[in-house]
C-alpha positions as CSV (number, residue, x, y, z in Angstrom):
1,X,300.7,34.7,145.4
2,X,300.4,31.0,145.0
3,X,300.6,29.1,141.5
4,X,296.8,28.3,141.5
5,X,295.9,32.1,142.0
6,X,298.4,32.8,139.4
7,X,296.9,31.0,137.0
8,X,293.4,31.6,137.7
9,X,294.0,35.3,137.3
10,X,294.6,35.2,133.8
11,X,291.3,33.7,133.2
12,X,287.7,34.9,133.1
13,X,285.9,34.5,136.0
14,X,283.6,30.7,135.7
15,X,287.1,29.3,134.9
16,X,289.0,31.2,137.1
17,X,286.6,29.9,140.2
18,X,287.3,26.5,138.7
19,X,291.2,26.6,138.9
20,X,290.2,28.1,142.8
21,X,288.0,24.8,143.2
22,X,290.4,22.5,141.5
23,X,293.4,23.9,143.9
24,X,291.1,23.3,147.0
25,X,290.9,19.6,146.2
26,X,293.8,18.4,144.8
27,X,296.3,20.6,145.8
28,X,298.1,21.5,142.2
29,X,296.2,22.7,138.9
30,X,297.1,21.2,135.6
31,X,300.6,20.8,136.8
32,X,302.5,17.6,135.2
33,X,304.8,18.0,137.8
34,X,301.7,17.0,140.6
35,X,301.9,13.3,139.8
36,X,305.9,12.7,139.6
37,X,305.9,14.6,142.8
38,X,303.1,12.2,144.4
39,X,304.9,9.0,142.7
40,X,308.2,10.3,144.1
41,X,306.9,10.4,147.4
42,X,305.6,7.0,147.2
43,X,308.4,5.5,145.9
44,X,310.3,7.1,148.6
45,X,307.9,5.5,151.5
46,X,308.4,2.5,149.9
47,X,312.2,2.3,149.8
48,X,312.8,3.5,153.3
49,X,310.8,0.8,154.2
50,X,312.5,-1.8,152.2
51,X,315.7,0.1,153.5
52,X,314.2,-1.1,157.0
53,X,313.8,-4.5,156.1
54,X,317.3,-4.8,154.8
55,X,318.9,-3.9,157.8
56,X,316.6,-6.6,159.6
57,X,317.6,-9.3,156.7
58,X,317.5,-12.0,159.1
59,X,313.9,-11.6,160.4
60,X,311.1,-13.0,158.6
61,X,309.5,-11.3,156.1
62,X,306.4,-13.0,155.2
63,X,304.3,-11.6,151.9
64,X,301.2,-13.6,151.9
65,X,298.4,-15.2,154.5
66,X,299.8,-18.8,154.7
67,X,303.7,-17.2,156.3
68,X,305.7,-17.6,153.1
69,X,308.8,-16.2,153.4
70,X,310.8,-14.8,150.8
71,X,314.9,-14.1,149.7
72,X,316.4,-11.0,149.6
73,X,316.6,-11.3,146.0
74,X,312.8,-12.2,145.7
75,X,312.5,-9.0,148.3
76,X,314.1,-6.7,145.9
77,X,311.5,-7.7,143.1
78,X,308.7,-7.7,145.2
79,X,309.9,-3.7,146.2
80,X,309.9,-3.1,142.8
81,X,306.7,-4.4,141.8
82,X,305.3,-2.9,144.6
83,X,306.6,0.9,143.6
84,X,305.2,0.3,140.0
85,X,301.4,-0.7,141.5
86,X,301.7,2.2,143.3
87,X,303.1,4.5,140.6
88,X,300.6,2.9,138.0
89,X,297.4,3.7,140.4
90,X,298.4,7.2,141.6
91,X,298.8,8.0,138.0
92,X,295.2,6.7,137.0
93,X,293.7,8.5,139.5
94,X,295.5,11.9,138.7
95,X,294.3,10.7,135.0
96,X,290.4,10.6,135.6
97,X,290.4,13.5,137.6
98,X,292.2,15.6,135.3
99,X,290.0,14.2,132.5
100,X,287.1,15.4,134.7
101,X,288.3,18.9,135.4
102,X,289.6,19.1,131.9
103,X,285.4,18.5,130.5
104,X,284.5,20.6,133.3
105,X,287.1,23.3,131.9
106,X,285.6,23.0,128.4
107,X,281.5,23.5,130.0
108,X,282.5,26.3,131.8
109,X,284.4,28.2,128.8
110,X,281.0,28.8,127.4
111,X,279.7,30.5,130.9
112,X,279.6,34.6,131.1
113,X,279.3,34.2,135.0
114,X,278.7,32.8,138.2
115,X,278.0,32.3,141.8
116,X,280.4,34.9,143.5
117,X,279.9,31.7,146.4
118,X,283.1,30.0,146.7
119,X,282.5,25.7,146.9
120,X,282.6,24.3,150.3
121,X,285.9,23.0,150.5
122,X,284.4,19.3,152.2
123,X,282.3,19.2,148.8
124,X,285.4,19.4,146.9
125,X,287.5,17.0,148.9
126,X,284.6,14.7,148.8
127,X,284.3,14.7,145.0
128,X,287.5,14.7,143.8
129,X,287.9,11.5,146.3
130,X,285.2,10.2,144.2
131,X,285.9,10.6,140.8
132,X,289.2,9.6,141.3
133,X,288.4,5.8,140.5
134,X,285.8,6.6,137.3
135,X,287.6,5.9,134.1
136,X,284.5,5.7,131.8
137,X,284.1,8.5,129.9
138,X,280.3,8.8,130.0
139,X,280.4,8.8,133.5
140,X,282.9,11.2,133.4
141,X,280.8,13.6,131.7
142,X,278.5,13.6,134.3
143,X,280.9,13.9,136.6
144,X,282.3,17.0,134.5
145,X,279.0,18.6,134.4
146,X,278.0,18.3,138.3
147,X,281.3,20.2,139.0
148,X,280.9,22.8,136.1
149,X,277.0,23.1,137.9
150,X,278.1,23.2,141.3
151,X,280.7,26.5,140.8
152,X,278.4,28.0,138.6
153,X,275.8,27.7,141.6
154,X,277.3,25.9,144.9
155,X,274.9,23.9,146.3
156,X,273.7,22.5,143.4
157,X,274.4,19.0,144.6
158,X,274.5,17.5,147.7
159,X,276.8,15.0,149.4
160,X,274.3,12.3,149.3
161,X,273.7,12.9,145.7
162,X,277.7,12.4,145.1
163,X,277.4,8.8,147.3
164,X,274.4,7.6,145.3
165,X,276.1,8.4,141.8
166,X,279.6,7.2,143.0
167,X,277.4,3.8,143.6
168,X,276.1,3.6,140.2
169,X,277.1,1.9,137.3
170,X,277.5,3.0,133.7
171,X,274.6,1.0,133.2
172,X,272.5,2.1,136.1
173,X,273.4,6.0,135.4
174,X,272.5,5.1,131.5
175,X,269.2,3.8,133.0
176,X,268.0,7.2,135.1
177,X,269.3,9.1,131.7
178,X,266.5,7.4,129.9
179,X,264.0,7.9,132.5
180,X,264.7,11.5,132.3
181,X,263.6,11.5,129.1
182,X,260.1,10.2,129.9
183,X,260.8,13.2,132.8
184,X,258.5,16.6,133.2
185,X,257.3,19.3,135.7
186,X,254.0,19.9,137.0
187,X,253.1,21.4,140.5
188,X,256.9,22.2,140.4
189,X,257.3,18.9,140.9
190,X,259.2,16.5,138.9
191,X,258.1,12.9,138.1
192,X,257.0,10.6,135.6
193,X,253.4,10.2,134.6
194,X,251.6,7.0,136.4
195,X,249.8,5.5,133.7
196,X,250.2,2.2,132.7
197,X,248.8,3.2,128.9
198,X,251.4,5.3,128.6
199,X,254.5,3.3,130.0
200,X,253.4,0.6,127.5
201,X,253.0,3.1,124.4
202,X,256.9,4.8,125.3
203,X,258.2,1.2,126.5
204,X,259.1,2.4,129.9
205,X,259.6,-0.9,132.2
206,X,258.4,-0.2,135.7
207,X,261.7,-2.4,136.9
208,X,263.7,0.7,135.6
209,X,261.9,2.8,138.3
210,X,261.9,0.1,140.9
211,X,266.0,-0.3,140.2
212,X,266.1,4.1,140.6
213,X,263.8,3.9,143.6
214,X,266.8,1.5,145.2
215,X,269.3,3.9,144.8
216,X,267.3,6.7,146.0
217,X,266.4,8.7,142.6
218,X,263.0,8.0,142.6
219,X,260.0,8.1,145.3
220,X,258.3,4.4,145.2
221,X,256.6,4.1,148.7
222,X,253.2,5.5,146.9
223,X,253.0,7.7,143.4
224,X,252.1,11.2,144.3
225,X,248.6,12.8,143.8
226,X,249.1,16.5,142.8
227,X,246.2,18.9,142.5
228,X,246.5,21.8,140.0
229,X,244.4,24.5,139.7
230,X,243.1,25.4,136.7
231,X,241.8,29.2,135.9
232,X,241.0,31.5,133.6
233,X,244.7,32.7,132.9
234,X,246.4,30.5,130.7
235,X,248.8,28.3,132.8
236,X,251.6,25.7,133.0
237,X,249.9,22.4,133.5
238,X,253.4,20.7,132.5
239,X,256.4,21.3,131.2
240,X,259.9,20.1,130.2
241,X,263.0,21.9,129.1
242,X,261.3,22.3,125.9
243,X,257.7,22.7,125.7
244,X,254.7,23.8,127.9
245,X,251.4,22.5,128.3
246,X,249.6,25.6,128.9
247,X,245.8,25.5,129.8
248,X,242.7,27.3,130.9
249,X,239.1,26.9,131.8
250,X,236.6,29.0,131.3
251,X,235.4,31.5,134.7
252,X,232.7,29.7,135.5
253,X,234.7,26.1,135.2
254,X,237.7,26.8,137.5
255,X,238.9,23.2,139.0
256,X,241.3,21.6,140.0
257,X,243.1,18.5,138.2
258,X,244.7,15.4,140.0
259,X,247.7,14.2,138.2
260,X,249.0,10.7,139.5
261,X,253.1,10.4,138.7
262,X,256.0,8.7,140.3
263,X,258.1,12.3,141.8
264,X,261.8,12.2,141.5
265,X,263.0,12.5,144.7
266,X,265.9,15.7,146.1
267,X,269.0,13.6,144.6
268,X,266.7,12.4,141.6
269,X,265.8,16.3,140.9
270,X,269.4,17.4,141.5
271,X,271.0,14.7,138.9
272,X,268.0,15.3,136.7
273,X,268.9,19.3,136.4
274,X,272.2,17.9,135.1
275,X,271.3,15.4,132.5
276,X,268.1,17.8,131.6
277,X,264.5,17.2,130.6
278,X,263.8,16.7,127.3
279,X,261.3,14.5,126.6
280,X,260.7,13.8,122.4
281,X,257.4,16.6,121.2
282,X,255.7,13.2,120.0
283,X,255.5,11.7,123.4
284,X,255.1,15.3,125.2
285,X,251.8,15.1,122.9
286,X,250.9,11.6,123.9
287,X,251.3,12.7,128.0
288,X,249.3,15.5,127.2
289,X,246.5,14.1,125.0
290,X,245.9,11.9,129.0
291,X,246.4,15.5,131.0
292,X,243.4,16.8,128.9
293,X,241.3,13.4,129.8
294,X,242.0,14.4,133.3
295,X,241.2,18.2,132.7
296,X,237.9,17.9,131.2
297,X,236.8,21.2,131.3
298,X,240.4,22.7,130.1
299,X,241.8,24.2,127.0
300,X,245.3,22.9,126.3
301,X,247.8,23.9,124.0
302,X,251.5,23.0,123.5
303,X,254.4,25.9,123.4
304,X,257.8,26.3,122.5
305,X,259.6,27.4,125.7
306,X,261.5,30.8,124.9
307,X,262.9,30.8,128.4
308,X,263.0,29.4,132.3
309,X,263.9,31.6,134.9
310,X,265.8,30.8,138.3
311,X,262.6,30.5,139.9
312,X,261.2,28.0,137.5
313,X,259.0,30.4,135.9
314,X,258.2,29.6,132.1
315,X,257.7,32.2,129.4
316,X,256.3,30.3,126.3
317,X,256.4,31.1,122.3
318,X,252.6,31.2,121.9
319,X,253.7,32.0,118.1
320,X,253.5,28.5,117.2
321,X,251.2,26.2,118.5
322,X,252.5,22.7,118.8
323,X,249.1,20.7,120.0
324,X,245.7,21.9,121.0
325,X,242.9,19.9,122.6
């Protein structure tokens, strides 16, 4: 049995898969040993390289553009500085990426189970290349929590999900943090409301969705027109994490409402389901107060939401009500 199955046999199963996943990607779990191992081998390369060079002393040995040639003493400390870079960046790397699995560890600790679906094995590769170079530890948290999501659930995020994130700065991953606050549902679909009151009231600046749309988060090319209809049944107009906009008509009123928002697009949704949506009550109330100027003829009433289901399906605490109109 191999170290990594060792270990993750001891453990309860989300953390167990996570050792499993961890193994498939960087080839040693938690193992302080990993990184003198990787140095080691480095520093080896190197030196049977310089080895070569020594016993060529009398060829040329040039260490810049312009043909500069250097002494064997000068040779020796250029080897050495050489080694160090190499040392000093191998173990920065190993440091975010153990950082990463380390957060990831500590989300998962807190999960009864998951996906018996192992995690594609290019996904790994691919995101362990990635985080690799991310040494800011908000960013790292993301990071953490998209491979916490993805061996709860594989799937859960794509490989063009992990370029466009891997692009982004802490500022520009800030940025689609605080548009997911101004985030909610409706139609199943998620988006922000297009309605120029409103991104004045909440301060929401339309270049913060232009600069999304440019990496891909957020559907610009025309804001979507969704029709929802309204019956009898009490029913989800729009939600967020949080609270439910529920609303019905009466029989002989059953419509329809067109709701005009900017959607999220597939890599906007998937990074969205990480950082959540949890827009404040207050402005919930505000976006709602202009849903019930669209739905004339409804009844609308904010709920707690007791729970979501895997399928999206809300179940509401219509012990409290929260806004009615």
């Amino acid at each position: 049995m191999g170290e990594a199955a060792e270990v993750a046999g001891k453990l309860a199963a989300p953390l167990e898969k996570l050792i499993t996943t961890i193994s498939d990607g960087i080839g040693k779990v938690y193992e302080p040993r990993y990184i003198k191992k990787m140095a080691d081998a480095e520093a080896y390369k190197i030196d049977k390289m310089a080895e070569t060079m020594r016993k060529n002393w009398d060829m040329q040995i040039a260490c810049n553009s312009d043909g500069t040639a250097v002494s064997m003493p000068e040779f020796e400390e250029f080897n050495q500085r050489m080694k160090s870079r190499v040392i000093f960046q191998e173990l920065e790397k190993q440091k975010n990426i153990e950082s990463v699995t380390g957060k990831a560890y500590s989300i998962l600790e807190s999960e009864k189970n998951v996906s018996d679906e192992p995690v594609d094995k290019d996904w790994t590769l691919r995101f362990f290349n990635s985080v690799e170079d991310i040494s800011s530890e908000q960013m790292q948290e993301i990071w953490a929590r998209i491979l916490a999501g993805e061996v709860k659930k594989p799937g859960t995020i794509s490989f063009r999900t992990l370029e466009i994130l891997h692009s982004m700065t802490q500022q520009e991953a800030k940025l689609f943090e605080e548009l997911c606050s101004h985030c909610m549902n409706t139609a199943g679909k998620y988006c922000v409301l297009h309605n120029e009151d409103y991104f004045k009231e909440f301060n929401i600046p339309f270049e913060t969705i232009l600069k999304l749309s440019e990496f891909g988060l957020v559907s610009l090319g025309t804001f979507l027109n969704v029709s929802v209809k309204l019956e009898v049944e009490p029913s989800v107009l729009a939600r967020t994490e949080d609270y439910a906009l529920v609303a019905n008509v009466k029989k002989e009123e059953i419509s329809k409402v067109n709701i005009n928002m900017y959607p999220l697009t597939t890599s906007g949704v998937e990074l969205l389901k990480i950082v959540g949506c949890h827009m404040p009550l207050d402005e919930f109330r505000a976006v709602s107060r202009k849903l019930k100027v669209i739905a004339q003829q409804a009844t609308v009433k904010i709920y707690r939401i007791e729970e979501i289901d895997e399928d999206g399906k809300v179940a509401p605490d219509t012990s409290e009500n929260l806004f009615e109109g």
